[in-house]
TORKOL-4160 file (C-alpha; in steps of 0.2 Angstrom, whole numbers, padded with zeros to 4 digits, m for minus):
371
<pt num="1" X="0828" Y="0516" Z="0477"/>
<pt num="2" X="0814" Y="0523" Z="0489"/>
<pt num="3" X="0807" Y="0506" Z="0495"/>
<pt num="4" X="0786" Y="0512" Z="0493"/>
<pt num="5" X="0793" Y="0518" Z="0475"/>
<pt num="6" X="0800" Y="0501" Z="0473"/>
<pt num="7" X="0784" Y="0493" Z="0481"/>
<pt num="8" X="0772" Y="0503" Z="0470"/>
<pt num="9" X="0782" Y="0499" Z="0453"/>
<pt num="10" X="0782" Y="0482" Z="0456"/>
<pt num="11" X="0765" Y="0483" Z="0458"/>
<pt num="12" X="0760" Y="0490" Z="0443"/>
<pt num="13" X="0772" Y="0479" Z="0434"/>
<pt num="14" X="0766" Y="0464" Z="0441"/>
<pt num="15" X="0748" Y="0468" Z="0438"/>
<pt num="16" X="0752" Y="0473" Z="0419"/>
<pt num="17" X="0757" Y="0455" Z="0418"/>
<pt num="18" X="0742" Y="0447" Z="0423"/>
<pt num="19" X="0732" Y="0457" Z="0411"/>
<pt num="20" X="0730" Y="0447" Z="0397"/>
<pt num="21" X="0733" Y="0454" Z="0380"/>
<pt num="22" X="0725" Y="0458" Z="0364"/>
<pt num="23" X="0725" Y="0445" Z="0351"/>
<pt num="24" X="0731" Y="0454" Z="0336"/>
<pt num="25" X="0724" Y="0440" Z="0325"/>
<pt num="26" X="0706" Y="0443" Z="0331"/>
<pt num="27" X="0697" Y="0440" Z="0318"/>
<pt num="28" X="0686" Y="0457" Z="0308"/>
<pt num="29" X="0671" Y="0449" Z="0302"/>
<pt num="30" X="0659" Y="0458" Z="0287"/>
<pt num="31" X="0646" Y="0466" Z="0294"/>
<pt num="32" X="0636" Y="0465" Z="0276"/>
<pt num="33" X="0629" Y="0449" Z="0265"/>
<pt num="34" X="0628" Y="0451" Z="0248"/>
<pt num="35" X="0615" Y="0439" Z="0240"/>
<pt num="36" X="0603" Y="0439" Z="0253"/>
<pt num="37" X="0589" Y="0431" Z="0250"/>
<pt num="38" X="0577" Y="0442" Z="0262"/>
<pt num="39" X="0576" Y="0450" Z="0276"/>
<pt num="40" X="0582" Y="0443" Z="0293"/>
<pt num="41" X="0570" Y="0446" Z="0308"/>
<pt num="42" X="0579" Y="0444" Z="0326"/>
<pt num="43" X="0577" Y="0450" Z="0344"/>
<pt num="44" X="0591" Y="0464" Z="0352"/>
<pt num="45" X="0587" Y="0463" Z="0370"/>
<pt num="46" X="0567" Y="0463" Z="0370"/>
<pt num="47" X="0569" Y="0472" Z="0353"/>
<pt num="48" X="0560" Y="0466" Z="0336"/>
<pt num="49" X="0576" Y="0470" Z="0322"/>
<pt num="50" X="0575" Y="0469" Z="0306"/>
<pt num="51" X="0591" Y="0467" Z="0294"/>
<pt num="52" X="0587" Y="0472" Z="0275"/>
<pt num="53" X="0594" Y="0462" Z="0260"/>
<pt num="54" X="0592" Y="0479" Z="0252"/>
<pt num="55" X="0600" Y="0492" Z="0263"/>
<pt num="56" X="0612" Y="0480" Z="0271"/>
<pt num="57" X="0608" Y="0488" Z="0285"/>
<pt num="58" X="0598" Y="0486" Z="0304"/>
<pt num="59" X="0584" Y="0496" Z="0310"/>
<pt num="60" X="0574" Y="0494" Z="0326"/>
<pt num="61" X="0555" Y="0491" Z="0323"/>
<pt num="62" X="0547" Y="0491" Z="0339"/>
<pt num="63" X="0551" Y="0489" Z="0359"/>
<pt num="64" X="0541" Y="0481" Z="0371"/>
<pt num="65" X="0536" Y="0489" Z="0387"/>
<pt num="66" X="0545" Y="0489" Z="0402"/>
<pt num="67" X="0549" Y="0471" Z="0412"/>
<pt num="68" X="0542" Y="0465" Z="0398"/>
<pt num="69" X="0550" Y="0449" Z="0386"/>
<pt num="70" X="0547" Y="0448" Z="0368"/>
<pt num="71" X="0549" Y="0430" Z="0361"/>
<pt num="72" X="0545" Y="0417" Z="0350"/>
<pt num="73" X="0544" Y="0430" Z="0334"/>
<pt num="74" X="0538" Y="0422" Z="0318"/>
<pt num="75" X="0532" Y="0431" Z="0301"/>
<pt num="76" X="0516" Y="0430" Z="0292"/>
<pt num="77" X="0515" Y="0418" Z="0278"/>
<pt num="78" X="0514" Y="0434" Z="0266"/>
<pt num="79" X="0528" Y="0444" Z="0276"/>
<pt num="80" X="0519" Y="0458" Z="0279"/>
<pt num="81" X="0515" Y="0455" Z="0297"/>
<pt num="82" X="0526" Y="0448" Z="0313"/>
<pt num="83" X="0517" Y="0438" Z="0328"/>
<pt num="84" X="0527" Y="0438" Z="0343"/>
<pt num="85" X="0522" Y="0436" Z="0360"/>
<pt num="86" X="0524" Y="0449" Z="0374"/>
<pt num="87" X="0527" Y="0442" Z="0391"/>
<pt num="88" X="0526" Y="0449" Z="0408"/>
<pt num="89" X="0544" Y="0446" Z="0417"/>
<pt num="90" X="0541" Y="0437" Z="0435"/>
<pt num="91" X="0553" Y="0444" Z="0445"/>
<pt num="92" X="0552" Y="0430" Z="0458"/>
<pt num="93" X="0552" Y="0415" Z="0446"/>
<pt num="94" X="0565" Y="0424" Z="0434"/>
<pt num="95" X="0556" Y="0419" Z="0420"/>
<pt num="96" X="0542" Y="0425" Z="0407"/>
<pt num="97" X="0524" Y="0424" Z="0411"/>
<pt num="98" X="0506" Y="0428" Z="0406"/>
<pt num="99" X="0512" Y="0430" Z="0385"/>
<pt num="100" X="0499" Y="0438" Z="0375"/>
<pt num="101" X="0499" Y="0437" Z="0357"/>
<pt num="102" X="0504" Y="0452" Z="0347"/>
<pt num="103" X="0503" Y="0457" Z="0328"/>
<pt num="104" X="0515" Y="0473" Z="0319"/>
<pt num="105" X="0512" Y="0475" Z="0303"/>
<pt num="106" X="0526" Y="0480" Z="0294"/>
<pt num="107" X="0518" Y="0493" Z="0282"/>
<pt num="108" X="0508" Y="0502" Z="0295"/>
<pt num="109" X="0521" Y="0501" Z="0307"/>
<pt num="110" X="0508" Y="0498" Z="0322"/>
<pt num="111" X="0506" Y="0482" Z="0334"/>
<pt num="112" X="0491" Y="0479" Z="0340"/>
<pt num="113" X="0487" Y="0462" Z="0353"/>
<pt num="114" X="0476" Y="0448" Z="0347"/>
<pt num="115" X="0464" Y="0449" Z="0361"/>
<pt num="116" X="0465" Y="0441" Z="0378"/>
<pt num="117" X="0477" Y="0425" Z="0373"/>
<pt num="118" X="0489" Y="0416" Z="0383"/>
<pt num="119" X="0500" Y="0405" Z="0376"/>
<pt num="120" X="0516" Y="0398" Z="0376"/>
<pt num="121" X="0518" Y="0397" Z="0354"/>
<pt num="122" X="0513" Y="0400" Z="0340"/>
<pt num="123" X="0509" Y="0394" Z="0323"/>
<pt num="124" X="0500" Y="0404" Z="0308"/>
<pt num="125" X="0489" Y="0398" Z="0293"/>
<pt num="126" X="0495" Y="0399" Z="0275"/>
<pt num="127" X="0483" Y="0413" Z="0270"/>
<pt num="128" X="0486" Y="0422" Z="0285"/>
<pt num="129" X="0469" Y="0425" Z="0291"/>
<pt num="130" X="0471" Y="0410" Z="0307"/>
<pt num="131" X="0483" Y="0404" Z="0319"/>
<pt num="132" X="0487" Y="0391" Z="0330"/>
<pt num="133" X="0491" Y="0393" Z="0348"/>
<pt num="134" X="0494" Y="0383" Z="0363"/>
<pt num="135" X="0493" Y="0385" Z="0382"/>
<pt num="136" X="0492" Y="0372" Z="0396"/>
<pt num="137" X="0490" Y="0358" Z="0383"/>
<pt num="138" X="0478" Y="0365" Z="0375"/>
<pt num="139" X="0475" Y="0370" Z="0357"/>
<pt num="140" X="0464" Y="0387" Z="0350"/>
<pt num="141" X="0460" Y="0392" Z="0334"/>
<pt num="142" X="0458" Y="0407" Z="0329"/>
<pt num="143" X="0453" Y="0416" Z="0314"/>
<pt num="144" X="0451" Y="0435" Z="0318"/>
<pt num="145" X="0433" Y="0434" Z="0321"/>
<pt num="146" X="0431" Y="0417" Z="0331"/>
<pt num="147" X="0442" Y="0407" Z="0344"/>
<pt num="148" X="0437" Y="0387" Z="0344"/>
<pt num="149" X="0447" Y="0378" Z="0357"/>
<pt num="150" X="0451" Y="0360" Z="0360"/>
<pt num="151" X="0460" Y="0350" Z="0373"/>
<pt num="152" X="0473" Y="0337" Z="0365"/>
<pt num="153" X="0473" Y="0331" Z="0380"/>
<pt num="154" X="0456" Y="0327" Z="0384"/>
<pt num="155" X="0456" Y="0317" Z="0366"/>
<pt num="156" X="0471" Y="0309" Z="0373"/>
<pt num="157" X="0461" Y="0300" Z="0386"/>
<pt num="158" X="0450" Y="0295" Z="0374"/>
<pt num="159" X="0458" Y="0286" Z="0363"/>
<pt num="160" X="0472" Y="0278" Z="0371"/>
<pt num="161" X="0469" Y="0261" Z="0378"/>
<pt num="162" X="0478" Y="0258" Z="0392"/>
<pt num="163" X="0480" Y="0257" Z="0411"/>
<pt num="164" X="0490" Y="0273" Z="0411"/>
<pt num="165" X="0485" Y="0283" Z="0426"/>
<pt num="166" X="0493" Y="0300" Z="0421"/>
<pt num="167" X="0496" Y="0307" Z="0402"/>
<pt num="168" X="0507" Y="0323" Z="0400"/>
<pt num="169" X="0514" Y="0328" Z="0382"/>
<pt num="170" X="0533" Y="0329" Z="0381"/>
<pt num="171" X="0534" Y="0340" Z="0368"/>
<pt num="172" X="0526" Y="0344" Z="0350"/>
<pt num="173" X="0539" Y="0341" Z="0337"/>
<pt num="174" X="0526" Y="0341" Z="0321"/>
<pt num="175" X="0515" Y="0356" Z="0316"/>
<pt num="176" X="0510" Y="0359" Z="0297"/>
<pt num="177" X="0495" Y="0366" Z="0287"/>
<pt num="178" X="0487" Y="0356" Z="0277"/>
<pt num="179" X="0475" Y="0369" Z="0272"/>
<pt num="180" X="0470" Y="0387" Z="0280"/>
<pt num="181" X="0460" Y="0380" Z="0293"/>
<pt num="182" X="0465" Y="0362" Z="0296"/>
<pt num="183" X="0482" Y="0357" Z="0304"/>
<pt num="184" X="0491" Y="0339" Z="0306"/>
<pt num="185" X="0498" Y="0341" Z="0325"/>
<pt num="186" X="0511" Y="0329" Z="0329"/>
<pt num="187" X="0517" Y="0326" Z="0347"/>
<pt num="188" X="0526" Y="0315" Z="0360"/>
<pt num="189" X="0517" Y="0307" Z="0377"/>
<pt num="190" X="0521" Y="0300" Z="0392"/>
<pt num="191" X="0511" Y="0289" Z="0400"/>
<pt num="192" X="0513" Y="0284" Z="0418"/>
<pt num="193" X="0507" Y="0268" Z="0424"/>
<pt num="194" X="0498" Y="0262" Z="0440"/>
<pt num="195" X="0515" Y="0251" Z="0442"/>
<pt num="196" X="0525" Y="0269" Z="0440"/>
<pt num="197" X="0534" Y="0262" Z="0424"/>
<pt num="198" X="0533" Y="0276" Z="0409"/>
<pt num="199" X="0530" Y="0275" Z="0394"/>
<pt num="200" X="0533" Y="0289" Z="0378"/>
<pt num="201" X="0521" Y="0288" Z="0364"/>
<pt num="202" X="0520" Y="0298" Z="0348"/>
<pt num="203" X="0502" Y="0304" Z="0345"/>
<pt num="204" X="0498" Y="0312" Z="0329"/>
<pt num="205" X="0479" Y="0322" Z="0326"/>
<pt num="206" X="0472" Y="0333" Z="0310"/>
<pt num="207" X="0462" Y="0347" Z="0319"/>
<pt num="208" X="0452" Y="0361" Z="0314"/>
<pt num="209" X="0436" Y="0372" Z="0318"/>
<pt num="210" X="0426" Y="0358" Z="0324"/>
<pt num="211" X="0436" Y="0341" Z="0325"/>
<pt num="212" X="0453" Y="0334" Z="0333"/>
<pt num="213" X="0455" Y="0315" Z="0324"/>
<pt num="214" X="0467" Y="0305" Z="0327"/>
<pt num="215" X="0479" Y="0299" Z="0315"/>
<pt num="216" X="0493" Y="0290" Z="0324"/>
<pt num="217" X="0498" Y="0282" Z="0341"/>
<pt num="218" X="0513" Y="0272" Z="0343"/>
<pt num="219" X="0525" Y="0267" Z="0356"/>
<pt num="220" X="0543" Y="0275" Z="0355"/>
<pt num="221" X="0555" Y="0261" Z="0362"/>
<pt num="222" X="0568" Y="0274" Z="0361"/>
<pt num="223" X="0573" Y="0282" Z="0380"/>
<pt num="224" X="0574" Y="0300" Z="0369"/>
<pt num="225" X="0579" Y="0318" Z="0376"/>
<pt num="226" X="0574" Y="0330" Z="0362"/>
<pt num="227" X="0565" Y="0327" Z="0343"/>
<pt num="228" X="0560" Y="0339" Z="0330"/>
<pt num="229" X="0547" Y="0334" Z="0314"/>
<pt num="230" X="0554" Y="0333" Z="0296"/>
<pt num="231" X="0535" Y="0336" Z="0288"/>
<pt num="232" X="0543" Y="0331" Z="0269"/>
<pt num="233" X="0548" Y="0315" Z="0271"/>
<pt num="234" X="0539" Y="0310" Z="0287"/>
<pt num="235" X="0553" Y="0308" Z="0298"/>
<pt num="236" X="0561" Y="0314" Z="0313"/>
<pt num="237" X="0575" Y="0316" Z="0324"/>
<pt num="238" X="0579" Y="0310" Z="0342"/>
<pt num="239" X="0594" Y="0310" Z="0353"/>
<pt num="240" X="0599" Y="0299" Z="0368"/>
<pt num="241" X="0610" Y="0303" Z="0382"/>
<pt num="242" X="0613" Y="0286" Z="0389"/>
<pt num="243" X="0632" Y="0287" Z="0395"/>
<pt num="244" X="0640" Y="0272" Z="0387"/>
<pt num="245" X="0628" Y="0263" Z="0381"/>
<pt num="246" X="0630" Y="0260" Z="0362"/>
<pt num="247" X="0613" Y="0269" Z="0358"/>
<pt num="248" X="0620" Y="0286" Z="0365"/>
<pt num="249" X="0619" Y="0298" Z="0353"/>
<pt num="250" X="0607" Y="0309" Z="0337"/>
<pt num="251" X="0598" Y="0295" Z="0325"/>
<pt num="252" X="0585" Y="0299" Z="0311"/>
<pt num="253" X="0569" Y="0290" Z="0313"/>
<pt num="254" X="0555" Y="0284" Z="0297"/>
<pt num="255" X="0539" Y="0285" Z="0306"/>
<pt num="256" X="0532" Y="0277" Z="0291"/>
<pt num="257" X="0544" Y="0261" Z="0292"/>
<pt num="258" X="0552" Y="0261" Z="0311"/>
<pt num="259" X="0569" Y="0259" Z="0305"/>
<pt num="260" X="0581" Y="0270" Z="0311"/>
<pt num="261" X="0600" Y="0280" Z="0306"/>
<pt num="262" X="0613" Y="0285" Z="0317"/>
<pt num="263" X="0621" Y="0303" Z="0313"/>
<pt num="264" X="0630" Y="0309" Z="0327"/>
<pt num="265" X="0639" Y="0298" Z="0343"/>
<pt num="266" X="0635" Y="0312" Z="0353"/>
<pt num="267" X="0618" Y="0320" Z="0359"/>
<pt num="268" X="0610" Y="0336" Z="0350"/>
<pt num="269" X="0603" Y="0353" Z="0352"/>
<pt num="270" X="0594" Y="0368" Z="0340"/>
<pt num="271" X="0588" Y="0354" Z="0330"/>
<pt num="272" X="0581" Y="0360" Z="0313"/>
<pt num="273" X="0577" Y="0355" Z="0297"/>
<pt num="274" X="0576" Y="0365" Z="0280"/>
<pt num="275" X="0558" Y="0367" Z="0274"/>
<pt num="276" X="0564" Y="0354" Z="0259"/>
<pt num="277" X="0567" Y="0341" Z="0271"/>
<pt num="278" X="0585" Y="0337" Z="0265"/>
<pt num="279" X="0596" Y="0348" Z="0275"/>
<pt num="280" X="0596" Y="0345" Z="0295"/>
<pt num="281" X="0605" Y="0357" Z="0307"/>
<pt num="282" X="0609" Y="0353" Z="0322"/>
<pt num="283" X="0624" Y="0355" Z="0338"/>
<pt num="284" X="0633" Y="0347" Z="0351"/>
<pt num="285" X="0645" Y="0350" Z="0362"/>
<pt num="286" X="0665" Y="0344" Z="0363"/>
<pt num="287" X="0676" Y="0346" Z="0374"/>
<pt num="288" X="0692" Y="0353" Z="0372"/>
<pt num="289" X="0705" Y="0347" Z="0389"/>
<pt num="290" X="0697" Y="0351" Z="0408"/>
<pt num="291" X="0681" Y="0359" Z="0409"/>
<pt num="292" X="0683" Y="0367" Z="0388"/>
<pt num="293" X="0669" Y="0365" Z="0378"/>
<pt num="294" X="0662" Y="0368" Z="0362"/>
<pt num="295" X="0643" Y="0371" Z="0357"/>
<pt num="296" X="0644" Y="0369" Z="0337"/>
<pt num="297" X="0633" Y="0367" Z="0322"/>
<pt num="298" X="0633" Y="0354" Z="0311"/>
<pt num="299" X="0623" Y="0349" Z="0296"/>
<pt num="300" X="0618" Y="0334" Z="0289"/>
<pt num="301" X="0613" Y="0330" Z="0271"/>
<pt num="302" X="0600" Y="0317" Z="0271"/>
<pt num="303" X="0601" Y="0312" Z="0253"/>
<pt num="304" X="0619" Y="0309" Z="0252"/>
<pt num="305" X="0626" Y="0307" Z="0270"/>
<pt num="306" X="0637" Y="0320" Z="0272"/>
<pt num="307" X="0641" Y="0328" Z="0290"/>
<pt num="308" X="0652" Y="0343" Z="0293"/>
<pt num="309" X="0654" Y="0358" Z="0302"/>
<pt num="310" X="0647" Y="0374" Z="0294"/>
<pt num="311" X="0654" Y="0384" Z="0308"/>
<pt num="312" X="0671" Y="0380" Z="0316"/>
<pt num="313" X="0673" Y="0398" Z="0323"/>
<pt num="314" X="0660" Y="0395" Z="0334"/>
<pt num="315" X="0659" Y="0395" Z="0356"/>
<pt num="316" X="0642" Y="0392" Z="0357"/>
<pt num="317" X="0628" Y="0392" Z="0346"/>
<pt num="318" X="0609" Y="0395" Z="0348"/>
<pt num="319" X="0593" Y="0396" Z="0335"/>
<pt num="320" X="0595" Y="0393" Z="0317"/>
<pt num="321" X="0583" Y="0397" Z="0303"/>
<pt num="322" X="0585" Y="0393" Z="0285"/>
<pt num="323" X="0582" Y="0403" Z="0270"/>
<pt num="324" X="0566" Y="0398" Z="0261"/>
<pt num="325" X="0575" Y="0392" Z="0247"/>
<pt num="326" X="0587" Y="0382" Z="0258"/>
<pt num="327" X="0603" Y="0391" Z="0251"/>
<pt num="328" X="0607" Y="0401" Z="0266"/>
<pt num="329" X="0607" Y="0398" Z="0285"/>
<pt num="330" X="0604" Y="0411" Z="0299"/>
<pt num="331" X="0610" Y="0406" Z="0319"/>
<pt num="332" X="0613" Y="0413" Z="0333"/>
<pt num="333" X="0632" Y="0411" Z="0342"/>
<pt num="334" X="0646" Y="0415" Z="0351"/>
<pt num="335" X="0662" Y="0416" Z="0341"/>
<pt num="336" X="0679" Y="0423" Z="0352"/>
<pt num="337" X="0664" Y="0423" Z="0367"/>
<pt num="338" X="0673" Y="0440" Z="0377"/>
<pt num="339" X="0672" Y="0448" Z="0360"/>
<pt num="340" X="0654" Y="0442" Z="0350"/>
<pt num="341" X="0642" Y="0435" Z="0364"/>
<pt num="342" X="0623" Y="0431" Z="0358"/>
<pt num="343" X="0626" Y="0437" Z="0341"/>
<pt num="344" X="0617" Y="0435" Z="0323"/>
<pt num="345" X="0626" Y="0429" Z="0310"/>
<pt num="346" X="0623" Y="0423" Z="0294"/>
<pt num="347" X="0632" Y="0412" Z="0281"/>
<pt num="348" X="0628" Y="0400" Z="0265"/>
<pt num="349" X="0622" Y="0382" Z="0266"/>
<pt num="350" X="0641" Y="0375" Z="0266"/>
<pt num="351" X="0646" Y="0387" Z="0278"/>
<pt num="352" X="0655" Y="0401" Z="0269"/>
<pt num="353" X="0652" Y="0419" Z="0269"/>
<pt num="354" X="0650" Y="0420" Z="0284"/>
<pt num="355" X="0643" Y="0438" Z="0292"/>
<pt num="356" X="0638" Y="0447" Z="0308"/>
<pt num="357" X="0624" Y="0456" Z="0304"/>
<pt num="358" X="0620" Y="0461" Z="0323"/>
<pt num="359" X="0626" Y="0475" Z="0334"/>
<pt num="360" X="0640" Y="0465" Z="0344"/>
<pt num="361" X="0637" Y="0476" Z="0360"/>
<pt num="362" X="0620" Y="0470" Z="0362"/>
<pt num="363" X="0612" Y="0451" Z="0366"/>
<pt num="364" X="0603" Y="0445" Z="0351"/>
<pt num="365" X="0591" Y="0432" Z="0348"/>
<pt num="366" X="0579" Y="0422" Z="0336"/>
<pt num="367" X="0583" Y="0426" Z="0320"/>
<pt num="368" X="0571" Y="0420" Z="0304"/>
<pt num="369" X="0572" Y="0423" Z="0287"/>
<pt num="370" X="0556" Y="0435" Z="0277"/>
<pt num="371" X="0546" Y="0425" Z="0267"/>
């Protein structure tokens, strides 16, 4: 045999060897959901989606401008309106800036910005006609017609006693109406003392037009790395990554009473609880031999105890949004990641059923359910 010819052949052959094959047990996932309770809002690469229950189908609403970010998308109370924000992409901080407040309405089809507002989130009234906003620690009202501002922060300083020389907020973890223009803000702090020792407090406010009062401020012995709010039941939950030690892991907190319930021996992510207050969603991650991990969610049932997987097929998994009757769940995640990467899916409550109801080419993100 010529020996290039030879060379060449076993080339080829060796490199044929090295691709790796398809898996002809890849798994066809339906790209439908019957039963949906409503429509699904989610973001395709900068893109506000829209996946009807009635159709069965996707159709792009709107695209943002240019090195521009959509994020942080949530619906009116009546669902016939989308806030989002629209940030300018920083092309030397690689990261979203200077996000102004926009509203599409859905029937008109038209998105219009809510005048000169920067903010970091978002939070809207039950009657529609005011929202919440915050940027550098500071909260603004705003109704349409007027904006009232006011500093958490500067009412921090008033009311805390204490030799604390520096107070920052960790992270809001509470934020509910209690009427259309009075909100219960809760929050965690960290204080920072002359002697450098720190400190994490929960701080809980009612604010509206004209007022911030404080409710609550109490000291969290907990050394915590992420909490959300469960406003039905006045409790939370809280995760600690401390190695070895036997606190390590996801515990349910009673703000009411102090105690506490372990549901997890591992630290959590996406946490998230249905708006009843029973169901709790929530991810870690576990590892699988050298250097293989898995990101999956898991859901907790706080009146009977019950923990399982609702999604085994899972990579990695991002948001999660519940339906509003708390039957169905809607996430973002990777399943077979070189095949479905930052896809939406949707699935019942125990996990079945499950369906990709995003374009599988593209990056998608945030999805809520329609009110």
């Amino acid at each position: 045999m010529n020996t290039r010819l030879y060379i060449s052949t076993l080339i080829v052959f060796l490199f044929i060897g090295c691709v790796e094959p398809s898996d002809p047990d890849t798994k066809i996932y339906p790209t439908s959901f019957p039963g949906l309770e409503s429509d699904i809002l989610y973001i395709q690469d900068d893109s506000l989606f829209l996946f009807s229950k009635t159709t069965q189908s996707r159709k792009c609403l709107l695209n943002v401008s240019y090195q521009n970010a959509m994020r942080d998308i949530q619906w009116s109370h009546d669902g016939n309106a989308i806030l989002y924000l629209d940030s300018f992409w920083d092309n030397v901080t690689m990261s979203p800036d200077s996000s102004l407040i926009y509203k599409y309405d859905i029937i008109e089809e038209t998105s219009a910005p809510l005048g000169e507002m920067y903010c970091t989130n978002i939070w809207v009234s039950p009657d529609n006609n005011s929202l919440m906003y915050l940027a550098d620690g500071v909260h603004y009202l705003y109704n349409w017609e007027e904006v009232s501002t006011h500093s958490l922060l500067a009412l921090i300083a008033e009311n805390i006693e204490t030799d604390s020389s520096q107070v920052s907020i960790v992270t809001y973890y509470g934020i509910k109406w209690l009427d259309d223009v009075k909100l219960e803000v809760s929050c965690v702090l960290k204080t920072e003392h002359a002697t450098n020792q720190m400190q994490n407090q929960i701080f809980k406010a009612i604010i509206d037009y004209s007022s911030v009062t404080p409710l609550l401020l109490d000291t969290l012995h907990w050394d915590y790395s992420l909490i959300t709010y469960n406003p039905e039941k006045s409790s939370g939950v809280f995760t600690i990554n401390n190695g070895s030690d036997a606190r390590h892991g996801t515990w349910l907190i009673n703000f009411a009473f102090g105690d506490t319930t372990k549901i997890s021996n591992q630290p959590s992510f996406h946490l998230r609880f249905s708006s009843n207050g029973r169901f709790l969603a929530y991810s870690y991650r576990t590892f699988y031999g050298f250097l293989y991990e898995k990101n999956q969610y898991w859901l907790y049932d706080t009146e009977t105890g019950d923990n399982y997987n609702i999604f085994p097929e899972a990579d990695d998994v991002g948001e999660v949004s519940f339906s509003w009757s708390n039957n169905q769940i809607v996430c973002r995640a990777d399943v077979n990641s070189s095949e479905y990467w930052d896809n939406i899916w949707v699935m019942n409550i125990d996990g079945s059923g499950i369906a990709l109801i995003s374009d599988p080419e593209f990056k998608s993100k945030n999805p809520i359910f329609r009110p």
